[in-house]
PDB file of N, H, CA, C and O in Angstrom:
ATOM      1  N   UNK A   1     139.000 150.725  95.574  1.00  0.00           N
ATOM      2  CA  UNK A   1     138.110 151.646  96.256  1.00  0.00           C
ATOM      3  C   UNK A   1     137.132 152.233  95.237  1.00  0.00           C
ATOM      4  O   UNK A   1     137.593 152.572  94.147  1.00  0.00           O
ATOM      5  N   UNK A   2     135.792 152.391  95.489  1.00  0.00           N
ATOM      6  H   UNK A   2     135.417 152.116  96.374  1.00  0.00           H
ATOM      7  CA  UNK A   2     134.656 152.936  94.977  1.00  0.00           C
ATOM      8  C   UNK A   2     134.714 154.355  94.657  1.00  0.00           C
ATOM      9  O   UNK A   2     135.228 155.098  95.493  1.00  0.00           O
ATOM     10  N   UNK A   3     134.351 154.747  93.783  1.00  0.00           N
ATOM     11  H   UNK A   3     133.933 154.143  93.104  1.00  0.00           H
ATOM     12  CA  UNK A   3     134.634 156.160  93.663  1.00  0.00           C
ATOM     13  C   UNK A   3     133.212 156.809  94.060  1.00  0.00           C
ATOM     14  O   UNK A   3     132.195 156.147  93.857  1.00  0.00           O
ATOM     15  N   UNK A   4     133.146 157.857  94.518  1.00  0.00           N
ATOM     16  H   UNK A   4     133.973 158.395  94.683  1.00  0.00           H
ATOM     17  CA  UNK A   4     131.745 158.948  95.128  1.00  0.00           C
ATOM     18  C   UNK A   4     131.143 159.133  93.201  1.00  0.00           C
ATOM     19  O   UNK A   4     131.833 159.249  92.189  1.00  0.00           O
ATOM     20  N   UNK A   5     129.697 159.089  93.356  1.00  0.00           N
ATOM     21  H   UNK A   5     129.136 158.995  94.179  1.00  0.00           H
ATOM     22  CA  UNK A   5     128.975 159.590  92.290  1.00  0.00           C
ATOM     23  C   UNK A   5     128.711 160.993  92.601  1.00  0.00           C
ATOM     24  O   UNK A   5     128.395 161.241  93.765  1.00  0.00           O
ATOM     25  N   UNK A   6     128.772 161.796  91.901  1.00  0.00           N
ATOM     26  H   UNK A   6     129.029 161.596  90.955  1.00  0.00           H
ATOM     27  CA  UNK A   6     128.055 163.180  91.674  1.00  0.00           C
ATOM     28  C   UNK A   6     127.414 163.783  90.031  1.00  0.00           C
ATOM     29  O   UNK A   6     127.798 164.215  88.944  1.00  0.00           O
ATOM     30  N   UNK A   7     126.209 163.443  90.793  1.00  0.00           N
ATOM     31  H   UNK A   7     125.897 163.093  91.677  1.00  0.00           H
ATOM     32  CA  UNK A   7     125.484 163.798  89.300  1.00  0.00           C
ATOM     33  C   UNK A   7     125.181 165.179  88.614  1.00  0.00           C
ATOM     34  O   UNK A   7     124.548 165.966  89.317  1.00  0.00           O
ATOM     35  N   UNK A   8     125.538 165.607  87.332  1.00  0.00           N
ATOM     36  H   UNK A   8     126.053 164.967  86.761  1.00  0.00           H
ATOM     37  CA  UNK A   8     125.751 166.781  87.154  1.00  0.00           C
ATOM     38  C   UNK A   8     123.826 167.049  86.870  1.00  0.00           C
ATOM     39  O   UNK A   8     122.798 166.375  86.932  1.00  0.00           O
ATOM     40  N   UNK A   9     124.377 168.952  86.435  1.00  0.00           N
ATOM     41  H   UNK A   9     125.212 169.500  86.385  1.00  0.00           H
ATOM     42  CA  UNK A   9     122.884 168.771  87.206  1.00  0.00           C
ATOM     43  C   UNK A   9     122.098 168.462  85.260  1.00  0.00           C
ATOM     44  O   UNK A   9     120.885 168.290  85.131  1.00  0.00           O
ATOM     45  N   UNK A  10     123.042 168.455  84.038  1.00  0.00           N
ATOM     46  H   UNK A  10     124.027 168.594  84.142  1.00  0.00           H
ATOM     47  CA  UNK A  10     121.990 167.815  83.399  1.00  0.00           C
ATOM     48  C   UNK A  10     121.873 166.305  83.005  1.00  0.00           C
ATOM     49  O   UNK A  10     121.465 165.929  81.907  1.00  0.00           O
ATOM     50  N   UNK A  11     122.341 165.348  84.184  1.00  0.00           N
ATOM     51  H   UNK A  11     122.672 165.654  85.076  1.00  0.00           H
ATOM     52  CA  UNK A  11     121.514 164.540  84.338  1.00  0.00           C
ATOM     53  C   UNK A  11     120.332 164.442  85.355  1.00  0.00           C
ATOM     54  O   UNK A  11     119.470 163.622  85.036  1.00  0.00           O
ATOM     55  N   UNK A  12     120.192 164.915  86.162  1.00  0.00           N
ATOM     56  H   UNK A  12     120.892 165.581  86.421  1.00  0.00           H
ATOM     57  CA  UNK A  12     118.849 165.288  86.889  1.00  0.00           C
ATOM     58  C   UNK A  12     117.835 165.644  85.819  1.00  0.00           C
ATOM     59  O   UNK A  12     117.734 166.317  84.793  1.00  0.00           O
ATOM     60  N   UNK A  13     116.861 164.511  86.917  1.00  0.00           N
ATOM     61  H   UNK A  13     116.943 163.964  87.750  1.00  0.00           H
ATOM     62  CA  UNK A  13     115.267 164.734  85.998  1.00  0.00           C
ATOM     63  C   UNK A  13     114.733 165.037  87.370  1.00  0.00           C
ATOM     64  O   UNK A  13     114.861 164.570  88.502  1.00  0.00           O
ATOM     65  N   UNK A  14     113.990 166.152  86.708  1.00  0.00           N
ATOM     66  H   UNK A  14     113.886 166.531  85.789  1.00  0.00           H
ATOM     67  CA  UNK A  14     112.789 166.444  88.107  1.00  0.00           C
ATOM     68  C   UNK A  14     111.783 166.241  87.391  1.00  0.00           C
ATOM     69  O   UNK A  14     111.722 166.331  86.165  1.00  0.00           O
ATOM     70  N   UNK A  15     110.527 165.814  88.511  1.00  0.00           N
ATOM     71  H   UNK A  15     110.577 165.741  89.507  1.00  0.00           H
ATOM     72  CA  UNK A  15     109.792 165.275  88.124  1.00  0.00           C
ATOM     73  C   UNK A  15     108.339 166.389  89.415  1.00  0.00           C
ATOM     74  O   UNK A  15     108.083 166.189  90.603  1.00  0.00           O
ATOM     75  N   UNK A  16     107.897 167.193  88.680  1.00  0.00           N
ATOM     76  H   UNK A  16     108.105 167.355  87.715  1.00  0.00           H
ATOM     77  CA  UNK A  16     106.978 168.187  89.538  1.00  0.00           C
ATOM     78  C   UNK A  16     105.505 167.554  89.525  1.00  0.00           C
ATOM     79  O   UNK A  16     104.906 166.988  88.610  1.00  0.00           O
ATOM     80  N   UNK A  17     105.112 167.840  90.864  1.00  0.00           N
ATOM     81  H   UNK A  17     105.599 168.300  91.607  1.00  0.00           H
ATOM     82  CA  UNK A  17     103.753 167.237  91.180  1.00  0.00           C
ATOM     83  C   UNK A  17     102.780 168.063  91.586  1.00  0.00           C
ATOM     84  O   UNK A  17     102.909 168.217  92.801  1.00  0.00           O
ATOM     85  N   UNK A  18     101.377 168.996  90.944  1.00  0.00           N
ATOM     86  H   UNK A  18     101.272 168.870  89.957  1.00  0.00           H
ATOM     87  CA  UNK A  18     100.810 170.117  92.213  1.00  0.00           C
ATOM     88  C   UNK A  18      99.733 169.218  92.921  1.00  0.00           C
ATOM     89  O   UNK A  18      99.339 168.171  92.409  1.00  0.00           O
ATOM     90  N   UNK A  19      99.499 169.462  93.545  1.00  0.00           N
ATOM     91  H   UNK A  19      99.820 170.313  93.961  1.00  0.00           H
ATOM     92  CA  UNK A  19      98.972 168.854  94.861  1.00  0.00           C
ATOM     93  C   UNK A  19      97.662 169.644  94.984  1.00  0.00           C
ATOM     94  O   UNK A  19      98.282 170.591  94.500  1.00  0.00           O
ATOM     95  N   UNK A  20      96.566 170.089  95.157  1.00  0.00           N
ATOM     96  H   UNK A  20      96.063 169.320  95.550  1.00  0.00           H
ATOM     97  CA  UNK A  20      95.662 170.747  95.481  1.00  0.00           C
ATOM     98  C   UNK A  20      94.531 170.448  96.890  1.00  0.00           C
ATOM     99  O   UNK A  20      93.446 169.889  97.049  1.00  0.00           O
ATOM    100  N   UNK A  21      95.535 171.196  97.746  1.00  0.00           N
ATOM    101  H   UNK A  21      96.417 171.650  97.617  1.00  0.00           H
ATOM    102  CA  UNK A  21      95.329 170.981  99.270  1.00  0.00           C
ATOM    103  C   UNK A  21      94.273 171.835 100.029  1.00  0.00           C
ATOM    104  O   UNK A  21      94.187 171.964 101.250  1.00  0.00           O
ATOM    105  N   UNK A  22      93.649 172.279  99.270  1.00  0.00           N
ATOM    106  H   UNK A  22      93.718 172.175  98.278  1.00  0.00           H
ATOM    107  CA  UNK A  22      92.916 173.408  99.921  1.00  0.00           C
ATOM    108  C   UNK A  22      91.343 172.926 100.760  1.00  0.00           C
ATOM    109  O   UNK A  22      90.356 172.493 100.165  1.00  0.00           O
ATOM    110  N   UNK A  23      91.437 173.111 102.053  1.00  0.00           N
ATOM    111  H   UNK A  23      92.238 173.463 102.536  1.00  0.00           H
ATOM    112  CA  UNK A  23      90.085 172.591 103.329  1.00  0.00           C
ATOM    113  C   UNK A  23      90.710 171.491 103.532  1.00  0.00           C
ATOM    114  O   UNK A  23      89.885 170.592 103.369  1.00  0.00           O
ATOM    115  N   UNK A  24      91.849 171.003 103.835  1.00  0.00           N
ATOM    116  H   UNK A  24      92.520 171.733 103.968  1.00  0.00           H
ATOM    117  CA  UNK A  24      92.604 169.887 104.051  1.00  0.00           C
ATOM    118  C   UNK A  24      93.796 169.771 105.127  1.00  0.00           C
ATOM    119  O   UNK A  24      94.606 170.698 105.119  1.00  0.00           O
ATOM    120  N   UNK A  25      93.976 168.784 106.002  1.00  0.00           N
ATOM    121  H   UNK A  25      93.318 168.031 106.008  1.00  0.00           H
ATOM    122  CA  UNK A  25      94.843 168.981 106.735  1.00  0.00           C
ATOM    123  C   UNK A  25      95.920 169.088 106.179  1.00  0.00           C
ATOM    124  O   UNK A  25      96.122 168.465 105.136  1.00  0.00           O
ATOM    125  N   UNK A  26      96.948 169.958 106.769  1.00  0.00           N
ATOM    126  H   UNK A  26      96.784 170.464 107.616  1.00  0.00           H
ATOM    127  CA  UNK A  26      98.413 169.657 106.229  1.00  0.00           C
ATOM    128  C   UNK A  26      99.202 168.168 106.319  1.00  0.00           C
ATOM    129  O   UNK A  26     100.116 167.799 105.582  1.00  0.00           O
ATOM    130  N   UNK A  27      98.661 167.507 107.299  1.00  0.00           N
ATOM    131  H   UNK A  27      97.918 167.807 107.897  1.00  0.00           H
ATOM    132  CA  UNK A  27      99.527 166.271 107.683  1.00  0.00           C
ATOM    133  C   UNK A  27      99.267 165.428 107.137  1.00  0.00           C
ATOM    134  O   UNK A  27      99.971 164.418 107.139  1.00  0.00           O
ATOM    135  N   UNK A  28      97.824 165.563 106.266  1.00  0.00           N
ATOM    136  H   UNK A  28      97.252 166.383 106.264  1.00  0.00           H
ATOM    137  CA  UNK A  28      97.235 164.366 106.084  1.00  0.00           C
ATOM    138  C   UNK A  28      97.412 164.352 104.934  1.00  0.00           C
ATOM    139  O   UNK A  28      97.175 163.252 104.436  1.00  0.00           O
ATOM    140  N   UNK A  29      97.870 165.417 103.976  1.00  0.00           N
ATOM    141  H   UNK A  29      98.062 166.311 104.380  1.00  0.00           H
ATOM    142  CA  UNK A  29      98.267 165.822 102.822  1.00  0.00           C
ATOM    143  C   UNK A  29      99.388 165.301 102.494  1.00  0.00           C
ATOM    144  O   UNK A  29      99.669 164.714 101.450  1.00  0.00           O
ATOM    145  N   UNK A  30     100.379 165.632 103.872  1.00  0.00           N
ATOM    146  H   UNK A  30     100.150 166.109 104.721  1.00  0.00           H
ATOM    147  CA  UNK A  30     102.235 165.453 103.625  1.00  0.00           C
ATOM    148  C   UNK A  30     102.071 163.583 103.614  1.00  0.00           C
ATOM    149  O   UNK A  30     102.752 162.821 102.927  1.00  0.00           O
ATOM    150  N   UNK A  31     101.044 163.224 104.519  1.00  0.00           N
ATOM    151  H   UNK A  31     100.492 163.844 105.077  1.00  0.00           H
ATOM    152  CA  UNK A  31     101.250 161.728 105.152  1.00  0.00           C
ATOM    153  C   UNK A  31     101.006 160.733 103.089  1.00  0.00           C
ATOM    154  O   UNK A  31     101.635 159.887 102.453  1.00  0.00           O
ATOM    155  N   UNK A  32      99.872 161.486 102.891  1.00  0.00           N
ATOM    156  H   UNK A  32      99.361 162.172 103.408  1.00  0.00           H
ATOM    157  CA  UNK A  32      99.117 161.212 101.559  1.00  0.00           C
ATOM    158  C   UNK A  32     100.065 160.768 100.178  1.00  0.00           C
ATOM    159  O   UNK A  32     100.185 159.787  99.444  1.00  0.00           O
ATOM    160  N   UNK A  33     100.705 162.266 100.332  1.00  0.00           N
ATOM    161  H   UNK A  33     100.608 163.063 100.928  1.00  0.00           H
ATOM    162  CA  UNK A  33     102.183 162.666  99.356  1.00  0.00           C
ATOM    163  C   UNK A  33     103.457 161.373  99.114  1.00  0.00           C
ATOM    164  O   UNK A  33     103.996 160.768  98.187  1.00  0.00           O
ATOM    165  N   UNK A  34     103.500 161.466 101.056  1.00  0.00           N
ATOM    166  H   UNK A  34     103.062 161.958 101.809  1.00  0.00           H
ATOM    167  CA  UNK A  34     104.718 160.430 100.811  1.00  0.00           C
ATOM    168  C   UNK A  34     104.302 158.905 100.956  1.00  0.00           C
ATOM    169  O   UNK A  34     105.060 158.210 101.633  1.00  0.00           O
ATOM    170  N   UNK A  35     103.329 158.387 100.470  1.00  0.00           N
ATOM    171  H   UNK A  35     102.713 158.952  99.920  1.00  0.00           H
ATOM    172  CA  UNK A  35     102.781 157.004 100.113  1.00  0.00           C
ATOM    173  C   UNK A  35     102.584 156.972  98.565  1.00  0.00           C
ATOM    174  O   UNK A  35     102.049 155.978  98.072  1.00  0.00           O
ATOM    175  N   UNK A  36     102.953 157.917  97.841  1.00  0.00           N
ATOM    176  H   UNK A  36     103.387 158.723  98.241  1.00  0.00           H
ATOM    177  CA  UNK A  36     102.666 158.186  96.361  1.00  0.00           C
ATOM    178  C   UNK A  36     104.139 157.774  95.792  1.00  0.00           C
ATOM    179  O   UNK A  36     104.376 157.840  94.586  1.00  0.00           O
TER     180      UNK A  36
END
């Protein structure tokens, strides 16, 4: 049997993105984001 992974948190990499959405739809922003 496979054992469950749980990753502690200093192996987590975050990886931060700013976005600069401003006169822009929100959806078209979120839609934009998650094709990146």
């Amino acid at each position: 049997m496979t054992k469950t992974f749980s990753a502690k948190p200093a192996d987590v990499v975050h990886e931060w993105f700013v976005i600069d959405a401003t006169d822009k739809v929100l959806g078209r922003v979120a839609s934009e984001v998650a094709l990146r």
